[in-house]
C-alpha positions as CSV (number, residue, x, y, z in Angstrom):
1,X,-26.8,18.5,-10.9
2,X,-24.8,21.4,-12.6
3,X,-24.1,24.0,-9.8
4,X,-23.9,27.8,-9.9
5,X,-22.0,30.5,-7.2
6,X,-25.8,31.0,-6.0
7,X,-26.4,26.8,-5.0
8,X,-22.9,25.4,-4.3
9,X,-22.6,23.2,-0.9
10,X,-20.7,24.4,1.2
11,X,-18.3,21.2,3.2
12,X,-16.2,20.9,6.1
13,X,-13.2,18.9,6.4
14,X,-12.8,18.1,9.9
15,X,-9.6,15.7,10.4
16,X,-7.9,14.6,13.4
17,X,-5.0,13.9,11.1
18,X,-4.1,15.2,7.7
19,X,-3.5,12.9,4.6
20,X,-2.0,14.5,1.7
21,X,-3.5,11.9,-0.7
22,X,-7.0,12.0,1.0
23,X,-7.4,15.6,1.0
24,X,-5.9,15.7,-2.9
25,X,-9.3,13.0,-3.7
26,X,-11.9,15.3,-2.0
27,X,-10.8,18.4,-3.6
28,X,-11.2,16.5,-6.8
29,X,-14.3,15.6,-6.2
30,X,-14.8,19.3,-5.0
31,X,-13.8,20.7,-8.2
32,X,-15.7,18.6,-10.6
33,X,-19.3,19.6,-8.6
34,X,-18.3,23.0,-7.1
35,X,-17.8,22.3,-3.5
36,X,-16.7,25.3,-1.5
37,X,-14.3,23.3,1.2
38,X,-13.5,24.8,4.4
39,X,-10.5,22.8,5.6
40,X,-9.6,25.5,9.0
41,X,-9.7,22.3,11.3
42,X,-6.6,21.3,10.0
43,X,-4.7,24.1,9.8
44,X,-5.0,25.5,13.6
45,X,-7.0,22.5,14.7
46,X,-10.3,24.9,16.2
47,X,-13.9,24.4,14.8
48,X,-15.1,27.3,12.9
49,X,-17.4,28.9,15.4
50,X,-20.0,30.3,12.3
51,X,-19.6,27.6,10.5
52,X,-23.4,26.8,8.8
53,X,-22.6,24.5,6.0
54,X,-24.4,21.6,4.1
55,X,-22.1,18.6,5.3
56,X,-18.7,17.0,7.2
57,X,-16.5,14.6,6.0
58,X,-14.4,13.6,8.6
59,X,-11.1,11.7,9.9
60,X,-12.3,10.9,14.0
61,X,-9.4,8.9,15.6
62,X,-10.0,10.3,19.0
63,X,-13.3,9.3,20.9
64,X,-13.2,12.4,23.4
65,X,-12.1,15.1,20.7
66,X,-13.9,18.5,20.1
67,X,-14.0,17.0,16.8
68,X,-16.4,14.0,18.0
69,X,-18.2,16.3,20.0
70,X,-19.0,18.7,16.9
71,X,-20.0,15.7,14.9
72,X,-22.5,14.3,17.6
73,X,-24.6,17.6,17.9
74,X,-24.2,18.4,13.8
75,X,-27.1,18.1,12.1
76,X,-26.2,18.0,8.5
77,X,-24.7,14.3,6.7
78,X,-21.4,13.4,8.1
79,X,-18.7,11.3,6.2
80,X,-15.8,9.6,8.6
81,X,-13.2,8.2,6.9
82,X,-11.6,5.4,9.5
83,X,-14.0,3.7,12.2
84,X,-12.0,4.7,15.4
85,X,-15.5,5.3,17.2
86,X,-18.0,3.2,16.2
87,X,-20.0,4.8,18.6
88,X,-21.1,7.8,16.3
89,X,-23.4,6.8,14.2
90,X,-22.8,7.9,10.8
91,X,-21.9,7.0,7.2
92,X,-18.2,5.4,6.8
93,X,-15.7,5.3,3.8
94,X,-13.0,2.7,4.8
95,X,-9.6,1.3,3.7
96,X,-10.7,-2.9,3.3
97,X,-8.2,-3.5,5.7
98,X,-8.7,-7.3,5.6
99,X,-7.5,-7.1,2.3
100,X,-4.5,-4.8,2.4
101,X,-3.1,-7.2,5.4
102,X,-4.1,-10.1,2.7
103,X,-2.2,-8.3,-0.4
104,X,0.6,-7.9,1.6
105,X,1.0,-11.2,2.7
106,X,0.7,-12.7,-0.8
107,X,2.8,-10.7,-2.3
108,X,5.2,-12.0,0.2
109,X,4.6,-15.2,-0.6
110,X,4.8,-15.1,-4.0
111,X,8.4,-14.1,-3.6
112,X,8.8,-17.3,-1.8
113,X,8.5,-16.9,1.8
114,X,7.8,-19.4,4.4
115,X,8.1,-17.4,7.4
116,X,6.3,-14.6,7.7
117,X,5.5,-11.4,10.8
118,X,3.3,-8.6,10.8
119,X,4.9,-6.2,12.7
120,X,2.1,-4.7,14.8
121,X,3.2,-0.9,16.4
122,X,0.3,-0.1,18.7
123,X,-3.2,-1.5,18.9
124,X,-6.2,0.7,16.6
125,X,-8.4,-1.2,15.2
126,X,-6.5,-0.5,11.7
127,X,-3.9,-2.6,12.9
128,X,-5.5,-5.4,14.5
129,X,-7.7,-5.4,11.2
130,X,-4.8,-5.5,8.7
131,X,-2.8,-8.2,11.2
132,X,-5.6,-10.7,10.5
133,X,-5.8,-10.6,7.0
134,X,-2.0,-11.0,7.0
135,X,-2.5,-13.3,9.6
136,X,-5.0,-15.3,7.4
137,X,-3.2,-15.4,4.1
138,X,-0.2,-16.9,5.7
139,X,-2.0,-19.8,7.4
140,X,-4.1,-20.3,4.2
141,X,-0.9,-20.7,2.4
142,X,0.6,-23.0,5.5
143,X,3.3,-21.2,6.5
144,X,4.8,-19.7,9.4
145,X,3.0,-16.7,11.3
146,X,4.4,-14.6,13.6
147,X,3.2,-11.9,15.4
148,X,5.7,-9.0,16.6
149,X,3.5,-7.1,19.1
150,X,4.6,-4.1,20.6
151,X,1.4,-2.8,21.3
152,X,2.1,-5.1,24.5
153,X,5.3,-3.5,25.4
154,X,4.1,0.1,25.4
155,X,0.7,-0.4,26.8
156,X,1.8,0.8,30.5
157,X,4.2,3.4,29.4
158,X,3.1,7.1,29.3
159,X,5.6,8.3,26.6
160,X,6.1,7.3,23.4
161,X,8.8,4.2,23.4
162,X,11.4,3.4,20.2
163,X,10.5,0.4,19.4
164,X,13.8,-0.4,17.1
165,X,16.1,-2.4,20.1
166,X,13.3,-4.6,20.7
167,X,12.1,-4.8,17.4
168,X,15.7,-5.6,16.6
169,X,15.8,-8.4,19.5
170,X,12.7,-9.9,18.7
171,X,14.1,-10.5,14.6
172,X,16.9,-11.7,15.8
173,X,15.2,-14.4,17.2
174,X,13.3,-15.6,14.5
175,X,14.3,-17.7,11.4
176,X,15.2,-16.3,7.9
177,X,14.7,-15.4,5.4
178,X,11.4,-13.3,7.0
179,X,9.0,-11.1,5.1
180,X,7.5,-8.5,7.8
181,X,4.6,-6.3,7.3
182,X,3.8,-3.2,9.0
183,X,0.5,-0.9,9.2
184,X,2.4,1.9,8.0
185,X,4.9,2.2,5.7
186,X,7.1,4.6,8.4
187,X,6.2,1.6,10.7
188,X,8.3,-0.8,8.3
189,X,10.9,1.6,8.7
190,X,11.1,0.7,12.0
191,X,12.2,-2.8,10.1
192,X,14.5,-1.6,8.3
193,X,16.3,0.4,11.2
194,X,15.7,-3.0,13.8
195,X,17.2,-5.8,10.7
196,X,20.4,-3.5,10.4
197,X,20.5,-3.4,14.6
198,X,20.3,-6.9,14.5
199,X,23.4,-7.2,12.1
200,X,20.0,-8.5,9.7
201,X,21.0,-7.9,5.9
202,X,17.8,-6.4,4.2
203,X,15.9,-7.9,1.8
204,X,18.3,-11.0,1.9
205,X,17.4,-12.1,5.2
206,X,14.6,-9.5,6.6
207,X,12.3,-8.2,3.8
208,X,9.8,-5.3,5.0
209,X,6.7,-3.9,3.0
210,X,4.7,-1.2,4.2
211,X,1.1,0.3,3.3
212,X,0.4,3.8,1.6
213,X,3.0,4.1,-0.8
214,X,3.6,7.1,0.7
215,X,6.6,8.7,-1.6
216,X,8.4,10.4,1.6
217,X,8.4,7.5,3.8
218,X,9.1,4.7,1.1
219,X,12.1,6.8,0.0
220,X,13.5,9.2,2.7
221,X,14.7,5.8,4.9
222,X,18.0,3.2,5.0
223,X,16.6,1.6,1.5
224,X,13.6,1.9,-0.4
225,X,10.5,0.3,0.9
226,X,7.9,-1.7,-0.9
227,X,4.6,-0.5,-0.1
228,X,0.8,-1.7,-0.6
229,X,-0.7,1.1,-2.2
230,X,-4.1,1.5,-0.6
231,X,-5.9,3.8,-2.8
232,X,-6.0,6.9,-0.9
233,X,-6.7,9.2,-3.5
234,X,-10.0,7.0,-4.1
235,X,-10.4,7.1,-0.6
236,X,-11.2,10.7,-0.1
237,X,-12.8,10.8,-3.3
238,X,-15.6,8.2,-2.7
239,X,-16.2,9.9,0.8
240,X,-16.7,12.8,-0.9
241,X,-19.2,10.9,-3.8
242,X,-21.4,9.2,-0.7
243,X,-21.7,12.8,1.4
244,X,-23.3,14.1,-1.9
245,X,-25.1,11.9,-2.3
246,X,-26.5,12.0,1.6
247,X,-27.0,15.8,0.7
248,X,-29.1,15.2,-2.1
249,X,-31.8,13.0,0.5
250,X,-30.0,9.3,-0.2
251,X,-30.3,7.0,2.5
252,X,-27.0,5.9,4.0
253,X,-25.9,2.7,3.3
254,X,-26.5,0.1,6.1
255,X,-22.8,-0.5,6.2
256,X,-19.5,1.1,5.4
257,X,-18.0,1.3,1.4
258,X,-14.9,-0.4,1.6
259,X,-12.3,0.5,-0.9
260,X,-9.9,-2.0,-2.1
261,X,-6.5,-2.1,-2.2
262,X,-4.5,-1.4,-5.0
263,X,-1.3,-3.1,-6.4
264,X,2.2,-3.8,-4.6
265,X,4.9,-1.0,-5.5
266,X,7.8,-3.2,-5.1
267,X,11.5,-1.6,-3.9
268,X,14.5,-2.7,-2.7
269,X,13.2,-3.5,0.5
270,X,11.5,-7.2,-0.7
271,X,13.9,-7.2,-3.8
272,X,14.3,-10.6,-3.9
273,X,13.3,-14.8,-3.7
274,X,13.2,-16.2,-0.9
275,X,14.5,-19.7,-1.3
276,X,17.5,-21.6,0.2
277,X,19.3,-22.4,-3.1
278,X,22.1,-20.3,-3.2
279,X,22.4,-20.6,-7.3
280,X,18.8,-19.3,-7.6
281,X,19.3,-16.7,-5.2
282,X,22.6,-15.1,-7.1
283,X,20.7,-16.0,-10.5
284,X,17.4,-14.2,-9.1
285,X,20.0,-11.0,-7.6
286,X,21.1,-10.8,-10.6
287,X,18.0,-10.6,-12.9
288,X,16.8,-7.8,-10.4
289,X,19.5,-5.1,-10.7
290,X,19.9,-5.9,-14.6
291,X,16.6,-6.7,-16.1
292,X,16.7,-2.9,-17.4
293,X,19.4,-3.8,-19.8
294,X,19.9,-5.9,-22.7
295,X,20.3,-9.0,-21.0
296,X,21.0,-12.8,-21.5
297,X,20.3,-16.0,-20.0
298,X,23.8,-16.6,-20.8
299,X,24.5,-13.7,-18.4
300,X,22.1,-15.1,-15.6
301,X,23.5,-18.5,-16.0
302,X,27.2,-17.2,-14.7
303,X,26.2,-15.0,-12.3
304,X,24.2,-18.2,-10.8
305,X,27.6,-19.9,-10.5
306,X,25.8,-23.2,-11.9
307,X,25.7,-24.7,-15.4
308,X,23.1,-24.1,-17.9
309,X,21.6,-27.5,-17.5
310,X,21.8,-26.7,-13.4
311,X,20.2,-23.8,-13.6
312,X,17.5,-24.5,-15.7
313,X,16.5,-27.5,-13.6
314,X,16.4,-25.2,-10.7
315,X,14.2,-22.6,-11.8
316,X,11.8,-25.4,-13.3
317,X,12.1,-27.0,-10.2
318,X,11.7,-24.2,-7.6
319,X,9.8,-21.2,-9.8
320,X,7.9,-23.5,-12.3
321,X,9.1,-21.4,-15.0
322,X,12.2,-20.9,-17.2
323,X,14.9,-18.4,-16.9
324,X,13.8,-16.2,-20.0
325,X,10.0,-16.1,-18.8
326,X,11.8,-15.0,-15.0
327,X,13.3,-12.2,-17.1
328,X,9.9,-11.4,-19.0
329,X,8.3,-11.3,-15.8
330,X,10.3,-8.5,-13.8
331,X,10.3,-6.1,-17.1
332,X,6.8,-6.8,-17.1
333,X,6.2,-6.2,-13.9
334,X,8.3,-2.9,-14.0
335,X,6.0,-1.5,-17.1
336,X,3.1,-2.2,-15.4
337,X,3.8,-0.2,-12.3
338,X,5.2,2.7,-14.5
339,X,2.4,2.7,-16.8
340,X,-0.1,3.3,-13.6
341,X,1.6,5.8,-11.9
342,X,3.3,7.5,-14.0
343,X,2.0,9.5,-17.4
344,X,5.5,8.5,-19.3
345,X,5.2,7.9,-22.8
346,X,5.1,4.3,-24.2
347,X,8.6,4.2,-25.5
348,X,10.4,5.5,-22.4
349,X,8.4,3.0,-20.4
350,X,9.7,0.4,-22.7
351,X,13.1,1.4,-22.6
352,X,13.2,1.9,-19.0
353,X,11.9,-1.6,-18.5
354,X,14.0,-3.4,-20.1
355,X,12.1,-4.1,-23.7
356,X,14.1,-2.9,-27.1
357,X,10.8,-0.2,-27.9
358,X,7.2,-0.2,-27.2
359,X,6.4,-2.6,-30.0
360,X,7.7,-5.2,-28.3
361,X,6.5,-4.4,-25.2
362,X,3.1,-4.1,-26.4
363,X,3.4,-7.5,-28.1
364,X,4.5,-9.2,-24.7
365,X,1.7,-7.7,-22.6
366,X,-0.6,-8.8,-25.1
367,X,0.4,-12.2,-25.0
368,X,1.0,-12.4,-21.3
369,X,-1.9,-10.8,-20.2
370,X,-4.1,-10.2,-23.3
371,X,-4.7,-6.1,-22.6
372,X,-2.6,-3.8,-24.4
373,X,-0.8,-1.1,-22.1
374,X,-2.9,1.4,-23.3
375,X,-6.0,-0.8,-21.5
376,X,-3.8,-1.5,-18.4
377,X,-3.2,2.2,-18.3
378,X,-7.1,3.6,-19.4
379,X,-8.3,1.0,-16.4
380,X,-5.5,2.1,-13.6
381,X,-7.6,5.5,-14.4
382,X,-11.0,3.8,-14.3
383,X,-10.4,2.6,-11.2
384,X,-8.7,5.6,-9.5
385,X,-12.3,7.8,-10.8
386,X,-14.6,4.8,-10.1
């Protein structure tokens, strides 16, 4: 439908809380089909009183709010984004929060961890929903779950409680090397903060990753935090797609869309293997901080402090995969999460991976994962519009 000034819809945003990322998907949404939004709710937090518009698409994380109250006695299509009261009936749009707790676990597995906490801050349904899929992962795997709940410790309390001394109490009590998760990525912060309490060095004994891959909390803390992103930007655009389409007469669907998570922006937070061998730890150290430069397994080999026959046993032994390909692996890694969030060009993605120009790089993407970066690239869009 092509609209005109004379037809456009005219859409409420009514959010309990505001998301930067969220709001940035629905206004693109909003532009592309001529949406005039009215976002007053979150700027002084009162219901337009005249408001007579076509449709709501909604953030309700408080069951006795005005803003639940509106929503009740509305009669035009409504939208909520998180399922904080199930008890109004209406269409959802929701993180797959199963899966981020999942992602999140895996990826902490993959760097070799056997013990393994979800840090869990209070007691929403987001968090008991992303807990489980952590949860899940790590006994799927069979390794070690632990659960860090302070939801249990601040239930009775009227004020809000720092949870950092017994967050730091609690990790001191546990074995390491630990990979924690948090809900949030300022949640993991609280990691961060309780490890360096605890006299914990971070990521060589306590490892935190967060969700959102929100730039401000990830880099404003002690270090730099690995984050799940989850796809916010999708988020708010695919509520916006499915209020549309209510407006236009479609049924809603009998349960809610679930959007997926996206990939694990790794920092210095979970910047390293997790393994007892002390050579592969120094060798794996030192392939981190240098895999940007021209760099040998010669290099690797005496940083490791083991001999080249040592070392290569080791990483066959313990990674399944030889030095070089370990090397391969981090620039790769590196391009790929530069190439799908950022709009650098080709050769100062190679170069700031590690690779001698983009020929190169575009020949080892190829033959590791048989897409060229411009595909890797062109589908990080796809899926961001899709």
């Amino acid at each position: 439908m092509v609209y005109n000034r004379y037809n456009r819809r005219h859409i409420l945003l009514a959010l309990d809380y505001y998301d930067e990322e969220i709001n940035r998907g629905v206004a693109e949404y909003a532009r592309r089909v001529g949406w005039i939004l009215n976002d007053i709710i979150g700027h002084d937090g009162r219901i337009p009183s005249q408001w007579n518009g076509d449709g709501v698409i909604a953030i309700l994380n408080r069951a006795k709010g005005p803003l639940v109250k509106f929503v009740s006695h509305t009669r035009v299509p409504v939208v909520d984004m998180v399922d904080e009261v199930p008890e109004i009936k209406v269409a959802r749009v929701l993180a797959d929060n199963p899966a981020i707790g999942c992602t999140g676990a895996e990826y902490l597995l993959s760097c070799g961890f056997e013990h393994l906490a979800f840090f869990q801050l209070g007691d929403a349904q987001v968090e008991r929903e992303r807990r489980d899929g952590f949860r899940r992962a790590v006994q799927a795997a069979d390794k070690h779950f632990y659960h860090l709940d302070f939801s249990s410790v601040s239930r009775d309390s009227d004020r809000m409680l720092d949870p950092t001394p017994w967050l730091a109490a609690e990790l001191g009590r546990l074995p390491t090397p630990l990979g924690v998760m948090a809900q949030y990525d300022r949640n993991a912060q609280y990691v961060i903060q309780a490890a360096e309490m605890a006299s914990l060095i971070v990521p060589q004994e306590v490892a935190a990753i967060g969700v959102d891959n929100d730039m401000i909390s990830c880099e404003m803390g002690l270090l730099p935090l690995t984050s799940v992103d989850r796809r916010r930007h999708e988020h708010g655009f695919e509520a916006a797609a499915l209020l549309d389409r209510l407006i236009s007469g479609e049924k809603p669907p009998r349960g809610p869309i679930l959007i997926a998570p996206g990939p694990v922006v790794v920092r210095q937070s979970t910047n390293i293997f997790a393994v007892d061998d002390s050579h592969l730890v120094r060798a794996i150290r030192f392939i981190a901080e240098h895999f940007r430069e021209p760099l040998s397994v010669d290099e690797v080999v005496t940083a490791s402090g083991a001999t080249r026959r040592q070392l290569y046993d080791i990483f066959e032994q313990k990674l399944g995969r030889a030095i070089k390909s370990e090397i391969l692996r981090y620039r790769l890694n590196e391009a790929r999460r530069l190439l799908t969030t950022t709009d650098a060009k080709l050769f100062t993605i190679a170069r700031r991976s590690g690779f001698r120009d983009e020929y190169h790089l575009s020949r080892m993407f190829k033959a590791e994962t048989g897409l060229s970066p411009g595909q890797i690239r062109s589908n990080a869009r796809n899926r961001r519009l899709s």
